[in-house]
C-alpha positions as CSV (number, residue, x, y, z in Angstrom):
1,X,83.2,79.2,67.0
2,X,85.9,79.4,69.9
3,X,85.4,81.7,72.9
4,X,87.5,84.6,72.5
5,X,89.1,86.1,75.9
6,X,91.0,89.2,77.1
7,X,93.4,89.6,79.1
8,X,93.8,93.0,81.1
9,X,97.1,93.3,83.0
10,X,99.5,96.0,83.4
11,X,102.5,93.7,84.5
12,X,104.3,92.5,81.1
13,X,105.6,89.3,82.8
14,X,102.0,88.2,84.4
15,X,100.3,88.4,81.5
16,X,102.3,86.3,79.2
17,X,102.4,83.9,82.1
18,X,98.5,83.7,82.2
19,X,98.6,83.6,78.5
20,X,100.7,80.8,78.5
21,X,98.8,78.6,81.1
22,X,95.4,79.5,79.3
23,X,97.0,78.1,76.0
24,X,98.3,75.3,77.8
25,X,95.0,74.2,79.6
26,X,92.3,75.6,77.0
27,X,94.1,75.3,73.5
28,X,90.4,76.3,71.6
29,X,90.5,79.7,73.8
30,X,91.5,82.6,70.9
31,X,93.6,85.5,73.3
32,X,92.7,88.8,71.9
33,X,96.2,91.2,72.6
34,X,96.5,92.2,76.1
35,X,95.2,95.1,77.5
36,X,98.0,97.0,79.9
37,X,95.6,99.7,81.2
38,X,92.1,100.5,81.6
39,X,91.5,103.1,78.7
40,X,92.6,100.3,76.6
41,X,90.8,97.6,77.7
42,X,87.4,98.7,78.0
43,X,88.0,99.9,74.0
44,X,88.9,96.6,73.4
45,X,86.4,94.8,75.4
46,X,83.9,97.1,73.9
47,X,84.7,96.1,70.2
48,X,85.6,93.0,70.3
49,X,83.1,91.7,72.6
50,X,84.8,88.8,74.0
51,X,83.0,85.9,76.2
52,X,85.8,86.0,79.1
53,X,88.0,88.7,80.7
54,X,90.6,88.4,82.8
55,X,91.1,91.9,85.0
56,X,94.1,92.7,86.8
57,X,92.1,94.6,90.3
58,X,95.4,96.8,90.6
59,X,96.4,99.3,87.6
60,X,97.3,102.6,87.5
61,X,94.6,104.9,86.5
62,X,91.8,103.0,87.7
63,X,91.0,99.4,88.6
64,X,89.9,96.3,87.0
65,X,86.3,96.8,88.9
66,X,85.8,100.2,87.4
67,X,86.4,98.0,84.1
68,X,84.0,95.5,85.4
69,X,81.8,98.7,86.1
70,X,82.5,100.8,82.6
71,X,82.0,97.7,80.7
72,X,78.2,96.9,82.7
73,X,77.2,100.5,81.9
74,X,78.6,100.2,78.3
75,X,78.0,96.9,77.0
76,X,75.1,96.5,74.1
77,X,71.8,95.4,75.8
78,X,71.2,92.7,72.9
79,X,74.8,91.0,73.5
80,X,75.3,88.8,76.1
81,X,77.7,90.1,78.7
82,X,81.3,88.3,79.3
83,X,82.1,86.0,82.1
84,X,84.5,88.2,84.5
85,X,87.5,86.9,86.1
C-alpha cells in the first residue's frame, strides 16, 4: 500500500508546485485533493486518514497549527497519527 498525503494550502499556485515536486521526488506518494482552508482539511484529514500532511502555517480563518491541534484532539485513538509537515 502507498502512503497517502495531503496537502493543506490556501495559495493555488503553491500547492500545485509542492504537488509537482512531491510527484517528481516520491512517485509511490498517492496526493489526496488539496485542502485550501482549514474547515476543509481537518474533514479531509479526518476521513481519509492520511500518513503525511503538509500544512500551510498561514490561512485565513485559522492556522495550519490549529489544524495540527484539531486534528491531535480528533484523531481515532486506535489509528496511528500522520507525520506533520
Amino acid at each position: 500500500m502507498n502512503p497517502v498525503a495531503l496537502i493543506v494550502e490556501d495559495e493555488a499556485l503553491l500547492a500545485e508546485e509542492l504537488r509537482a515536486e512531491l510527484a517528481a521526488l516520491w512517485p509511490e506518494l498517492q496526493l489526496l485533493p488539496t485542502a485550501a482552508d482549514c474547515l476543509s482539511a481537518i474533514t479531509r484529514a479526518l476521513a481519509e486518514r492520511p500518513q503525511l500532511c503538509f500544512l500551510d502555517i498561514r490561512m485565513p480563518g485559522a492556522s495550519g497549527l490549529e489544524v495540527a491541534a484539531a486534528l491531535a484532539e480528533d484523531w481515532p485513538a486506535d489509528q496511528p497519527f500522520p507525520l506533520l509537515v
